[in-house]
N, C-alpha and C positions, 0 to 999 in steps of 0.2 A: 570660227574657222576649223575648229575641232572635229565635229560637227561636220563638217563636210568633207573631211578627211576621212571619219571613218564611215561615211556614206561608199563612197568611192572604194575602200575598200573591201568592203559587205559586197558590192558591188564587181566585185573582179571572180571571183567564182561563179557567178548566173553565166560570165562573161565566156570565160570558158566552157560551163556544162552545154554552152546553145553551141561552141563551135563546135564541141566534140561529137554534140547529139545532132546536127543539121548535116558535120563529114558521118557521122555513120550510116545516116538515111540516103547520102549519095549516092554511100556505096551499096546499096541494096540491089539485086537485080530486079525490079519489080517494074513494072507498067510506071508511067510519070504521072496518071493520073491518081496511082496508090501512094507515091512517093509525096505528092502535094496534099494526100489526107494523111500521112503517116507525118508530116513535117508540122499540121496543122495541130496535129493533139496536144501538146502545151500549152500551146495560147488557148485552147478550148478549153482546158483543163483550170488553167489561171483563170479563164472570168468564170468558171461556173464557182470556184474556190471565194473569187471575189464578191458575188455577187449574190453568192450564200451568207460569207462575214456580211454584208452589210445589209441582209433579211434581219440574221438571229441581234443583228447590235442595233437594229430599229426595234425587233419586240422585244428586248432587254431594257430600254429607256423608259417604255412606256410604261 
């Protein structure tokens, strides 16, 4: 139960840095189609991060 407590709150900072970074890209005056590649760059960010961990910990096992 511990354990899923401090998941949760590990969890509450992501929570806030997306609300704060998704109201700032609102308020941008830009085209809506810059606004949906500028909203998209963390998630793009996240799997290239992701997807790198799990290159370098497949040729580390080996």
């Amino acid at each position: 139960m511990q354990k899923l407590r401090t998941k949760r709150i590990l969890l509450l900072p992501f929570i806030i840095l997306g609300f704060g970074y998704f109201y700032a890209v609102s308020s941008v005056g830009v085209d809506e189609f810059w606004k949906s590649q500028i909203a998209l760059i963390p998630v793009q960010l996240g799997a290239v991060i992701y997807f790198t961990y799990l290159h370098w910990g497949s040729r580390q096992s080996k």
